[in-house]
N, C-alpha and C positions, 0 to 999 in steps of 0.2 A: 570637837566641841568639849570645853571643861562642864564640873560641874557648875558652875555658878552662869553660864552662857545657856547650858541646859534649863535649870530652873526660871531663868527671863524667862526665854521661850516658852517652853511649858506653861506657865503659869501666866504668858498672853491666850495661849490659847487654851488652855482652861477659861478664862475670862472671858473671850471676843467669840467663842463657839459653844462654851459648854455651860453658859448662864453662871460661872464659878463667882464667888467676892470673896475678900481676904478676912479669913475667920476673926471673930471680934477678940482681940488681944487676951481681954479678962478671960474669954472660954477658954484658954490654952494652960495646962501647967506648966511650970518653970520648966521641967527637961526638956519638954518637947517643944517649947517656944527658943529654946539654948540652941537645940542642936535641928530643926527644921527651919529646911531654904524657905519655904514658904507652906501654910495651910490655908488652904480654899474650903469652901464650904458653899452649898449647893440646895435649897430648902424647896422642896416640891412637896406636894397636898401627901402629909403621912409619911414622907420620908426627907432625914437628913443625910448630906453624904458630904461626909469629909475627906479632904486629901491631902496628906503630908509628904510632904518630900524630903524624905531625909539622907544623905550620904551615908552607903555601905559601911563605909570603913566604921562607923558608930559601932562593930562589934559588939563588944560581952552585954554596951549599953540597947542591943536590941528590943531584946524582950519587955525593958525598964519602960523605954520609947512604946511599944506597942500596950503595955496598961496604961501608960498614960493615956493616950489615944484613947484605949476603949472605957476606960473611967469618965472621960471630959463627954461619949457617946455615951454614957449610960445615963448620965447627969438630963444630958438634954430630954432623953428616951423618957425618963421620970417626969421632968416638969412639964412636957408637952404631950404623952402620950407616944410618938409618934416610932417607927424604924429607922432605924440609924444604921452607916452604910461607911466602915472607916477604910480605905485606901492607901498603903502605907507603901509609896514607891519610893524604893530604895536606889540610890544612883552609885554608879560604880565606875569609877574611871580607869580599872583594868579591867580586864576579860575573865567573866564569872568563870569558876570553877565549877566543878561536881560538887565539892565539899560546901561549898559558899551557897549554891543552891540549896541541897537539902539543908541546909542549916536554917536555912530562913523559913522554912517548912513548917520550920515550927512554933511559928511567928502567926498562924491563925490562929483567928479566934470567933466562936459562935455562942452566944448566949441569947435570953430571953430580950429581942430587939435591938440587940447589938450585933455586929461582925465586922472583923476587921480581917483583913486579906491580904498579904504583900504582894507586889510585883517588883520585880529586880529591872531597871535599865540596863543595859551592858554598852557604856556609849564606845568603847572600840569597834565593837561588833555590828552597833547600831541595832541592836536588839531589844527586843520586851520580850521578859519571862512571867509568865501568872505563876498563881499558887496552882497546885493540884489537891484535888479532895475537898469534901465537902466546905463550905460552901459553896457550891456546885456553880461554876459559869464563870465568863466573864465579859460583860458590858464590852459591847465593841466600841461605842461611841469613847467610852472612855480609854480604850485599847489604842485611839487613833489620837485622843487629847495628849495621852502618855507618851507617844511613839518619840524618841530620841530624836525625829528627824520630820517634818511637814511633809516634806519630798517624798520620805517612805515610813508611809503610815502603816500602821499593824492592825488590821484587821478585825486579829483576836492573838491576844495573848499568850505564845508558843512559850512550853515546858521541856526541858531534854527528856527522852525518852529514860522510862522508869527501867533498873537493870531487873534482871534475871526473866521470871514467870510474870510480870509485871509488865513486860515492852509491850504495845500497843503499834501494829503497824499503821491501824485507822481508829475512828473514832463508832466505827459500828458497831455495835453491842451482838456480835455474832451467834453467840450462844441465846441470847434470849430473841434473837432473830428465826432461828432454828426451833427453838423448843413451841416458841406461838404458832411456828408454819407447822409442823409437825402435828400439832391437833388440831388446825384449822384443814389439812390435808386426809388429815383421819375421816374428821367429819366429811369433808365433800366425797370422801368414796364412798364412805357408807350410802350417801344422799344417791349417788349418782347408781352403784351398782345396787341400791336397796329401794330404788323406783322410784325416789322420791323424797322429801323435805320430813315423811311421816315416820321415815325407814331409822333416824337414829331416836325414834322414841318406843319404836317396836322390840319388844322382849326378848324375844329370839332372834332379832339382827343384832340386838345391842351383844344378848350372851355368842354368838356366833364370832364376834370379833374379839371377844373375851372381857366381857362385864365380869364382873365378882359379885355371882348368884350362891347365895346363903338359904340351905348351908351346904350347895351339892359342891361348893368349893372344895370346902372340906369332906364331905365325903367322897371325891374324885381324887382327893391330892393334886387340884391343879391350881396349885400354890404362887404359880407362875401371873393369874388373875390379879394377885396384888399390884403385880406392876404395870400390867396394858390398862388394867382400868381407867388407869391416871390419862391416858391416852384419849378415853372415850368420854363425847357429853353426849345428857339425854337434852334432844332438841335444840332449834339454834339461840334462843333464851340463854341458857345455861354453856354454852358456847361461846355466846361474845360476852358474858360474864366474867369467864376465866380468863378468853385470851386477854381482853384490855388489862383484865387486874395482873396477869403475867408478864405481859409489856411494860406494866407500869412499874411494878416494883424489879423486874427481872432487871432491868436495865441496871435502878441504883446497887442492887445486889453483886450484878457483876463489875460496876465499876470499882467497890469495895474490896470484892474478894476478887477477883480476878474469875474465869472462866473455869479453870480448873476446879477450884474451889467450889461453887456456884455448883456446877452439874455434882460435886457429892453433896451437895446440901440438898437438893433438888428432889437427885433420888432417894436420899436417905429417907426425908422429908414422908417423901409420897409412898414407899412400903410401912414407913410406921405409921402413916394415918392411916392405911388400908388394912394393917394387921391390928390396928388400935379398934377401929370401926366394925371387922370381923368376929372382934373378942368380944364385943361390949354391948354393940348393936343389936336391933331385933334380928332374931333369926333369919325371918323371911323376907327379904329386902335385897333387890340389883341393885348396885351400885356403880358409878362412874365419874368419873372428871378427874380435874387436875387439883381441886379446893387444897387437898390435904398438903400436897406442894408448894404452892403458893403461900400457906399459912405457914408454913416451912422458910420461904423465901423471909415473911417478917419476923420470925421467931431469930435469923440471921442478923437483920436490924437490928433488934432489941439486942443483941448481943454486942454489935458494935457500937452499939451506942454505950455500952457499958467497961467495954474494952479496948474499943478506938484507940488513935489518937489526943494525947488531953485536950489539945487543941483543933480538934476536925473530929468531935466527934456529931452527930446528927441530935439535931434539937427534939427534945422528948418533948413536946407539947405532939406536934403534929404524928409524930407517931402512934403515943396514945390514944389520940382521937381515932386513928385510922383502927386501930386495936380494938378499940371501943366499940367503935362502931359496926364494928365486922362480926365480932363475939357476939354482941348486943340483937345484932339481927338475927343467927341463929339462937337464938334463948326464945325470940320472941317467935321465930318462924321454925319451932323446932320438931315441925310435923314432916316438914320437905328437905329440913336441911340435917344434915351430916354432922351433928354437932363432935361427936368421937374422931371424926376425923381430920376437924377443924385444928380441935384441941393438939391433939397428938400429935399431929402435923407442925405446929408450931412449936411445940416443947421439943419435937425431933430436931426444926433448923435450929434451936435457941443451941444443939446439945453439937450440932454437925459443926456447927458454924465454931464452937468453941474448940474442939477437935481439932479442925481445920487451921483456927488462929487468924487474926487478923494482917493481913501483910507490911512490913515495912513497917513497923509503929515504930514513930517516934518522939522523943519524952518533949516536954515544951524547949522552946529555941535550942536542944543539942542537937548535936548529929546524925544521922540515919544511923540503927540502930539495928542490930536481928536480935532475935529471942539467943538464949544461949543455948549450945549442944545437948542440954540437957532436959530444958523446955521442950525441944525444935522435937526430940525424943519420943517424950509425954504424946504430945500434940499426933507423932507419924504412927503412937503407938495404939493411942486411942481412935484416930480415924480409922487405922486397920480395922481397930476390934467392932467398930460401927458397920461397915462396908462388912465386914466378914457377917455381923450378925443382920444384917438384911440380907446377903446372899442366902442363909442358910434358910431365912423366913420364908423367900421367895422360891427357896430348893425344897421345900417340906420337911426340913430337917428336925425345924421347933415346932411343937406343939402350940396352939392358938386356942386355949379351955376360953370357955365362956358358953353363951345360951347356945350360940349354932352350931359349935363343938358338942354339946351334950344333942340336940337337935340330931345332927349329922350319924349319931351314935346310937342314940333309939331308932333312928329309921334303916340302920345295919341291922340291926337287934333284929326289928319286925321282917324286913326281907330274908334276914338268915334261919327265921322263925322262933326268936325266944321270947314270946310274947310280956313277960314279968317284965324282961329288964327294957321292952321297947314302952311299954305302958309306964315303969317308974318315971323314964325319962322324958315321956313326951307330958308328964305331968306336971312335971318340974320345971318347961318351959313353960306348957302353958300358966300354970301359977305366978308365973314372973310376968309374961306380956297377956294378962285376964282380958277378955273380949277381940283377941286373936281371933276370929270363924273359921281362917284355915288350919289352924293346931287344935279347935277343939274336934273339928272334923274326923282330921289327924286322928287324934286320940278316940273317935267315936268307931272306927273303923277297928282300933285296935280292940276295945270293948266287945266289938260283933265275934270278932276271931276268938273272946276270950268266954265268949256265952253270958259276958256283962249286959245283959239287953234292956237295963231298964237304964243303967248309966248311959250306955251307948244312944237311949231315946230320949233322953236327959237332955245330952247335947247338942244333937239333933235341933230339938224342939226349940231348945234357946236361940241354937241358929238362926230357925225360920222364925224368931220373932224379932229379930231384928234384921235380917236380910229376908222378907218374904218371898222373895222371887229366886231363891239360890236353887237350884237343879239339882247341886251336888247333895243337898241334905233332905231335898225332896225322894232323891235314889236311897239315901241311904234307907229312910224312915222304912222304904217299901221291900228292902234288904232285911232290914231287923224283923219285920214282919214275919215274912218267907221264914226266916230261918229261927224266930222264937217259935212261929207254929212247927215246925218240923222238927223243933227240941235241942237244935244245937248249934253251935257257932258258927257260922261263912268266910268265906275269905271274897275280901275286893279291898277296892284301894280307889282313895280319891285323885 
């Protein structure tokens, strides 16, 4: 089949099955009314979809041909509102190359209500090739309008496999397959060996599996908390919260960065929100989940949206909504949620993800392209120094200052007996997180041991006016008693 025998065809059945009419002359610019066999045009409730057919060989004039197209759809987009949907199937009457592919690559395009997408015929071959890369899919219906041949229709739109770290044996997103089962697996053991559906909300099952309990984190050096945390949810609420959001974004994550990439964003991700959260956070707070990762996972996004492809990069509307609305929740819920985590979690993937480098970019309609030797450099040199500096977090190498850091250090202080320096410190938390009842406890205890007895019934007493029923500040009161009448300090501990 020639080109022009192609085009009938097609462009019957475009017509006779896919409701197509032949676009209104005046919408067309001059180039692309010169050099396309035919443009169809397809108007359903809110979207337009245009098809042009234009012959390969058009070369250097590709990319010319694709703004026209997507000028003549943004025209429409404007006066009616509506999504536009350009389809620019290119026909080729030798047998696509490597080079002739990616080349066309660069021939997408996504903007506000517009996108346009190639597909290559290959009529030697009898082939359809789609674009790869955002914008994500390809309509089968129109996969089998396009197909070079009635006889053997295409399904869906076959791409040559990408080279290098990039081939794809299937279309399963194996990694974000893995990492969802992986704390949905976490959970059902806790559930199943901790008696029950209550066992992953329980304190001491959570820290048994390795929660990140502040501040005996840091006062144990099991620095290693920062990263099973990520592993653990409290409750299954907060479990099918992370895994769908994991799912959902893991998948476009990896298909961006490839797998390799994806797991150091992942984990880079989830030790810096949990060493971010450790530093910043109140003292006394278990922690767990995956949030800081996931917020990692978008921070990834935002990066490729910035650095992509010119042509395939991901539209910023729907991102920042998704941004928005994620942030926005912990602002307003910032009682239960992880806000430090959130944050730092995401500034981590924004910082992995740039590290890492986007794969394969290439410039609009040129050639597949790599970063240069010296880029490529930057980029192995800077992930190193990332990966090195979460391994060391995760090894207690770096110091983690902040409230539970100082927390962690008064409570050495008072067990090793140097009462001054556990009293400055547990002061100094408490003046930071005021109406704490376990730190001023804390501090009332140290008071007893110091013969402070009127501060030490000070705090006490403010306890029991707001938690009247607390035990622990009912003992002490009868503590400070005993030991003001007997004229000297006690030792106990809450």
């Amino acid at each position: 089949m020639d080109l022009g025998g192609y085009v009938e065809a097609a462009g019957q059945r475009f017509g006779e099955f896919g409701g197509f009419a032949p676009a209104a002359p005046e919408a067309l610019p001059p180039m692309l009314a010169q050099w396309a066999g035919v443009v169809l045009d397809r108007e359903e409730p809110g979207l337009l979809t245009r098809v042009a057919v234009v012959p390969l060989g058009a070369g250097s004039l590709l990319p010319a041909l694709r703004d026209e197209l997507a000028a003549s759809l943004a025209a429409s987009a404007r006066a009616r509102g509506w999504e536009t949907l350009g389809l620019l199937l290119l026909v080729s009457e030798s047998a696509v190359t490597r080079e002739a592919y990616d080349r066309v690559q660069g021939l997408v395009y996504s903007a506000r209500r517009v996108r346009v997408v190639p597909w290559i015929v290959d009529l030697p071959r009898g082939r359809l090739y789609g674009h790869r890369g955002p914008p994500f899919g390809v309509d089968p219906d129109l996969a089998v309008l396009a197909a070079p041949s009635p006889d053997a229709p295409v399904p869906e739109a076959a791409a040559p496999p990408a080279p290098g770290l990039l081939r794809r044996r299937g279309t399963v997103p194996w990694l974000t397959v893995g990492l969802t089962a992986s704390i949905v697996l976490v959970w059902t053991a806790m559930t199943l060996l901790g008696g029950g559906l209550g066992a992953t909300e329980d304190s001491e099952t959570l820290y048994r599996w390795g929660a990140a309990l502040r501040p005996h984190l840091l006062a144990d050096g099991e620095y290693w908390r920062l990263l099973t945390a990520g592993f653990l949810h409290i409750g299954a609420a907060h479990l099918a919260m992370n895994a769908l959001s994991l799912w959902w974004v893991g998948q476009v994550v990896e298909a961006l960065f490839g797998p390799t990439r994806m797991l150091f964003i992942y984990l880079f991700a989830l030790v810096a929100g949990s060493a971010a959260s450790v530093m910043f956070g109140p003292p006394l707070v278990l922690s767990a989940g995956a949030s800081g990762a996931i917020f990692g996972l978008l921070g990834a996004l935002v990066w490729y949206r910035i650095a992509g492809p010119e042509r395939q990069r991901l539209q910023q509307v729907p991102l920042l909504v998704v941004l928005i609305l994620n942030l926005g929740y912990g602002l307003i819920a910032h009682e239960i949620v992880d806000n430090w985590n959130h944050v730092a979690g995401l500034a981590a993937g924004f910082l992995a993800a740039a590290a890492a480098g986007v794969p394969l970019t290439r410039p609009s309609g040129g050639p597949a392209s790599r970063p240069s030797p010296v880029v490529r450099g930057l980029r192995l040199a800077a992930a190193l120094a990332l990966a090195g500096l979460a391994a060391a977090t995760v090894a207690g190498a770096l110091p983690l200052p902040g409230p539970s850091q100082r927390l962690a250090t008064a409570l050495t202080a008072w067990h090793g007996g140097r009462l001054e320096e556990a009293a400055a410190g547990l002061e100094s938390v408490a003046a930071a997180y005021p109406g704490d009842t376990h730190l001023e406890l804390t501090l009332a205890w140290v008071y007893l041991e110091q013969g402070r007895f009127g501060e030490a019934r000070g705090l006490a007493e403010r306890v029991l006016a707001v938690e009247p029923q607390s035990a622990e500040a009912r003992r002490l009161l009868r503590a400070i008693e005993f030991f003001a009448g007997a004229g000297h300090g006690g030792r106990g501990s809450p």
